[in-house]
C-alpha positions in Angstrom: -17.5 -27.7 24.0 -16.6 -24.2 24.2 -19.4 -21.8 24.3 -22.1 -24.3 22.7 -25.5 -23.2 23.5 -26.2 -19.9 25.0 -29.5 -20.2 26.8 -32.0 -17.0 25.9 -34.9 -18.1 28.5 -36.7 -20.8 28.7 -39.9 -20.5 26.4 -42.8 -23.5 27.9 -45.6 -24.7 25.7 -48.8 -26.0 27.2 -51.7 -27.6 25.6 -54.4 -28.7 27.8 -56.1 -32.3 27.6 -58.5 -33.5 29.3 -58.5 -31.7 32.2 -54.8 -31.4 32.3 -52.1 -29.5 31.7 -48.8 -30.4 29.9 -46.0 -28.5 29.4 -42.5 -28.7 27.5 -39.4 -26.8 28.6 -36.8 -25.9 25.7 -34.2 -22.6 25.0 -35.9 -20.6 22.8 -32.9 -19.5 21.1 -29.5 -21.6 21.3 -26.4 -19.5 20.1 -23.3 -21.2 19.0 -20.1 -20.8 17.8 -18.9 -21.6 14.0 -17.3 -25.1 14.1 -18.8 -26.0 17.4 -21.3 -28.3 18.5 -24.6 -27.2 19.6 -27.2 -29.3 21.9 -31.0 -29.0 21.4 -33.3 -30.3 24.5 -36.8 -30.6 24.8 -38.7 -32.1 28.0 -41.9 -32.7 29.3 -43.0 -31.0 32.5 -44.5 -34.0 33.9 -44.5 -37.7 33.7 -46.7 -39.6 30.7 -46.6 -42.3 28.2 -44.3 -40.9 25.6 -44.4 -43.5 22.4 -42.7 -41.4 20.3 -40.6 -38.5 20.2 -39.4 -36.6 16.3 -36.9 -34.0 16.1 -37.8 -32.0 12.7 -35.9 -29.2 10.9 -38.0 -26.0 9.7 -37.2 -25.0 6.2 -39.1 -22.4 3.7 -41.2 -24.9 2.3 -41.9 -26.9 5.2 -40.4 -29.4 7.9 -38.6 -32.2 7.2 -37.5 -35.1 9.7 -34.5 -35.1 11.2 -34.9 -38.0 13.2 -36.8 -39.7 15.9 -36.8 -42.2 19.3 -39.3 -44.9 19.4 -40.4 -46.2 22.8 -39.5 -50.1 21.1 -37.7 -49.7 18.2 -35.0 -47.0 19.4 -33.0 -44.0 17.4 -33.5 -43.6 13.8 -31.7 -41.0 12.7 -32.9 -39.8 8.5 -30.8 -38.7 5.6 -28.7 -36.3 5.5 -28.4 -36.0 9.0 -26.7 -38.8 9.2 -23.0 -38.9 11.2 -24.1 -34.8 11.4 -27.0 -35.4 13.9 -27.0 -37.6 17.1 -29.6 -38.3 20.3 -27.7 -37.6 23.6 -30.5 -38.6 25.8 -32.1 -42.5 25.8 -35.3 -40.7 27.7 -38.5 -40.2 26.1 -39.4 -37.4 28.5 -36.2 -35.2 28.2 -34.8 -35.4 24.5 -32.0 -33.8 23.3 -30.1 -34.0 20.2 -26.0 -32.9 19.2 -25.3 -31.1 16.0 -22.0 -31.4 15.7 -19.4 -29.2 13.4 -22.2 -26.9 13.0 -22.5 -24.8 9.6 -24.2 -22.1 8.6 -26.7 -24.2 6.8 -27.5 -25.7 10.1 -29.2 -22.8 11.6 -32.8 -22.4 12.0 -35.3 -23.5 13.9 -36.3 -27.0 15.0 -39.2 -28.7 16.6 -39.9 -31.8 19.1 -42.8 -33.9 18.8 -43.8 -35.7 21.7 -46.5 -38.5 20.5 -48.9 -39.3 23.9 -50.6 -42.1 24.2 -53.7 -41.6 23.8 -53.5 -37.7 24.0 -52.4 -35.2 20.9 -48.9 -34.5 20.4 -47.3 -32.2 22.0 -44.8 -29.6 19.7 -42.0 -27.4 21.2 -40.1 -25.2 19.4 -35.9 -24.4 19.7 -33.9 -22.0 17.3 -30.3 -22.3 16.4 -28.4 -18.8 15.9 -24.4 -19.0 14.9 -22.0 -16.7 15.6 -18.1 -16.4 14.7 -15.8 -14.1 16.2 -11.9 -14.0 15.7 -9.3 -12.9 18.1 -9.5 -8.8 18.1 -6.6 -7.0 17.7 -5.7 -4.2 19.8 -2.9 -1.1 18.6 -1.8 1.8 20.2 0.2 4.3 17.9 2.1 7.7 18.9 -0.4 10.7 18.3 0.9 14.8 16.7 0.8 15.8 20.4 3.1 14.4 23.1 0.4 13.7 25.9 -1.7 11.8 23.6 -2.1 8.5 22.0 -4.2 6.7 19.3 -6.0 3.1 20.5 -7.4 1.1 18.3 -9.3 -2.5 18.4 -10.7 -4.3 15.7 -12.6 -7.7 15.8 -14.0 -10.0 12.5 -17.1 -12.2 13.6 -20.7 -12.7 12.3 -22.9 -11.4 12.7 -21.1 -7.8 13.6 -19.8 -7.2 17.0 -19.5 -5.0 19.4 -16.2 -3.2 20.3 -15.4 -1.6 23.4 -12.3 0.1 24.3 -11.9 0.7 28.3 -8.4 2.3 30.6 -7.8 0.5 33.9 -7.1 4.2 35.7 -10.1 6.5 36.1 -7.6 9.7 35.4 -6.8 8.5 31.8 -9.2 10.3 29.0 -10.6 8.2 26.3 -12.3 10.4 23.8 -15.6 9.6 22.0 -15.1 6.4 20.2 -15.5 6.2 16.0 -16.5 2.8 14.6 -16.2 2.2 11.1 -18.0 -1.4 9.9 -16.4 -3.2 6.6 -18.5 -6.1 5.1 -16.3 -8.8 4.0 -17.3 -11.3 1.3 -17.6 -14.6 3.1 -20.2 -13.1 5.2 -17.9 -11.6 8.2 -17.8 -8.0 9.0 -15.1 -6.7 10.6 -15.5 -3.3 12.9 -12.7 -1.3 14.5 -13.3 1.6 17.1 -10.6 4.3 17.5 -10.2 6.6 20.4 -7.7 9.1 22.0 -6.1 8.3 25.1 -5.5 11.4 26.8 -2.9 12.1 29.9 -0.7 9.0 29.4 2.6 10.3 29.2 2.6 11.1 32.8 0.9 7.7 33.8 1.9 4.3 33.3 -2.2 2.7 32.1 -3.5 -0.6 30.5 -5.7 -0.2 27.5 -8.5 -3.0 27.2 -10.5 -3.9 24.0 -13.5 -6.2 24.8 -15.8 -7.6 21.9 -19.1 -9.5 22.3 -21.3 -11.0 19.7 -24.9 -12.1 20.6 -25.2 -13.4 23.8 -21.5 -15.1 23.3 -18.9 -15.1 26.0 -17.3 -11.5 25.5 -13.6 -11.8 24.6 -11.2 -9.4 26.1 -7.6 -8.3 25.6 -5.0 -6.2 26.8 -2.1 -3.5 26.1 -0.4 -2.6 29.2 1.7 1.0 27.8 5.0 2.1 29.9 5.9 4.8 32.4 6.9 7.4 29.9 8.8 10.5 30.9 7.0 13.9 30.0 8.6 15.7 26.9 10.1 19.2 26.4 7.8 22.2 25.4 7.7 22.7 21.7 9.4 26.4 22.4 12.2 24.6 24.4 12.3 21.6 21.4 13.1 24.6 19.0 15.3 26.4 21.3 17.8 23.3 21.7 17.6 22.6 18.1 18.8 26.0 16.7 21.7 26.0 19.6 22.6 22.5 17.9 22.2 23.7 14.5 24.7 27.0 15.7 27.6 24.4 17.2 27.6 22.4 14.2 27.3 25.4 11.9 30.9 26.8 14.0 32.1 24.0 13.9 31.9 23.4 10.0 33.4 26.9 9.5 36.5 26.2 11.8 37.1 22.7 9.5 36.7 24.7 6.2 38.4 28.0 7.0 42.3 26.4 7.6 41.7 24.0 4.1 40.6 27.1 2.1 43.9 29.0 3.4 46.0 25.7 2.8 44.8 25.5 -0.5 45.1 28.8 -1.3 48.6 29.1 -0.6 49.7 26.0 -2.2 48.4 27.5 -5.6 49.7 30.8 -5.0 53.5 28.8 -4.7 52.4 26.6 -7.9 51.9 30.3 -10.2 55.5 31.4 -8.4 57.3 28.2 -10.4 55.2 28.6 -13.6 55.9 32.0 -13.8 59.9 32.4 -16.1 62.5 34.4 -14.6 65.0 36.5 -16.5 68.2 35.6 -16.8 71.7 37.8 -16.5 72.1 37.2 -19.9 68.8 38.5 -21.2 69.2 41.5 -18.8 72.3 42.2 -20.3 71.2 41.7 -24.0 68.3 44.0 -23.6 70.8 47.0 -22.1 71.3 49.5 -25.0 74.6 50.6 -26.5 74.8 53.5 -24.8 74.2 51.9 -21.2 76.3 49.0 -21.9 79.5 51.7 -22.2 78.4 53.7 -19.3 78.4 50.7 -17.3 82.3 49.8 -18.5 83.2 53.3 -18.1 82.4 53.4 -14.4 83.9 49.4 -13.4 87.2 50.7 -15.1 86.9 53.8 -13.0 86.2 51.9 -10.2 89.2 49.5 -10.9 86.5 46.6 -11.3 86.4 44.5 -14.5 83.8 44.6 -17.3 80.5 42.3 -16.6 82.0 40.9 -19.9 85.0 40.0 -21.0 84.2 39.7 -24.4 83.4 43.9 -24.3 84.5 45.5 -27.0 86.4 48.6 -25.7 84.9 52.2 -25.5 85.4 53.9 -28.9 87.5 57.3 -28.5 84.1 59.1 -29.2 83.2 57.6 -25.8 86.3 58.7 -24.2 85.8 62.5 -24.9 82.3 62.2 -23.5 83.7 61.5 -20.4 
């Protein structure tokens, strides 16, 4: 049985009878865990003639009998309890009874009746307080500034917990924690505390969440966080980055400038063979009449023939303007 009972104190009844003293020992308060089983115990301080002892449940509108150990007829144990409730102990003196898979409609407080022959009964009084706690989870995020992180722990249980974040070096910074509570509908409520971890980029550090409900064993675990070398300045950070964004702007500019020149040309030579080019013919066509016999005028001069041979010759009123 992990965790079963929790013991409070002791809490001793005495009633006196005649001329003595009797007391019972019992846990005030027994805390145990959702699921688990619980032990209740009950025993007399000093030796008498126990015929009888009853284990009875307190409920709002009364007790009702749980079960009981006869000095001759043995255990009874009373519907419903049944295959829920057991006796551990055989003794009359020092009872005790199992609860096993205990509920939530198993808490309370119960009471054990020890029937003295031929004195009163004598009553002691135990309660039962459950508790259920899941695992806690522990994070630990990057924070805006570079020698900072975020930790964070949360833990589910009922009733609600306690959370307690803790560093394993006394030169790491844990700012003032902020719990936030969250009911949740089965009855759970589920708390996470958040804190910032100062100074841990120059030290390697373990983060520890512990959480603790009642007077349960407290549950503890671990983040252990990595030597991490310290960063550049935010002035240095900007500095690199325009140098980076200059290369790669240069370096765009020498890739673009040589295609926008090879491109350039290559539709500068593609206007060249749209554009039609005169032929001798059409230069010749468009001479006028007066060109055209200057021209034969000075090749027959010149001994050379006519451009044309299909020239008419110069008329004679050509001949005496030269």
């Amino acid at each position: 049985m992990e965790g079963n009972a929790v013991l409070y104190f002791f809490y001793v009844f005495g009633i006196f009878s005649k001329g003595l003293t009797l007391f019972i020992q019992t846990q005030h308060t027994v805390v145990g865990k959702m699921g688990d089983e619980v032990i209740l115990n009950c025993q007399i301080m000093k030796s008498k003639d126990v015929q009888q002892v009853t284990w009875q449940k307190t409920l709002p509108e009364g007790e009702t009998n749980v079960g009981s150990n006869h000095k001759h007829f043995g255990q009874t144990v009373n519907s419903p309890f049944r295959g829920k409730v057991e006796f551990e102990d055989v003794g009359l003196l020092n009872t005790s009874i199992v609860i096993r898979n205990v509920t939530e409609l198993d808490e309370g407080c119960y009471r054990c009746l020890f029937n003295i022959y031929p004195d009163p009964a004598v009553i002691g009084t135990t309660c039962l307080q459950l508790y259920e706690l899941h695992e806690p989870v522990l994070h630990v995020r990057e924070s805006n500034s570079s020698e900072e992180l975020v930790v964070s722990c949360s833990a589910t249980g009922r009733p609600a917990c306690t959370v307690t974040l803790n560093v394993s070096r006394q030169d790491l910074h844990l700012s003032p924690n902020n719990t936030v509570s969250v009911s949740n509908t089965n009855g759970t409520v589920t708390v996470t505390t958040t804190a910032v971890l100062s100074g841990v980029r120059r030290h390697g550090a373990q983060v520890g969440c512990a959480v603790r409900v009642l007077s349960a064993p407290q549950r503890n675990v671990f983040v252990t966080i990595p030597d991490v070398k310290p960063e550049k300045s935010a002035s240095a950070h900007r500095e690199s980055s325009w140098i980076i964004g200059l290369v790669v702007g240069m370096v765009i500019v020498c890739c673009l400038v040589p295609v926008f020149i090879f491109v350039l040309l290559k539709q500068k030579k593609l206007n060249r063979k749209k554009t039609p080019q005169k032929s001798a013919q059409d230069i010749h066509e468009n001479k006028t009449p007066l060109m055209i016999k200057v021209n034969e005028l000075r090749q027959r001069w010149s001994g050379t023939k006519p451009e044309n041979s299909t020239t008419k010759k110069p008329t004679s009123s050509a001949k005496r303007l030269f």
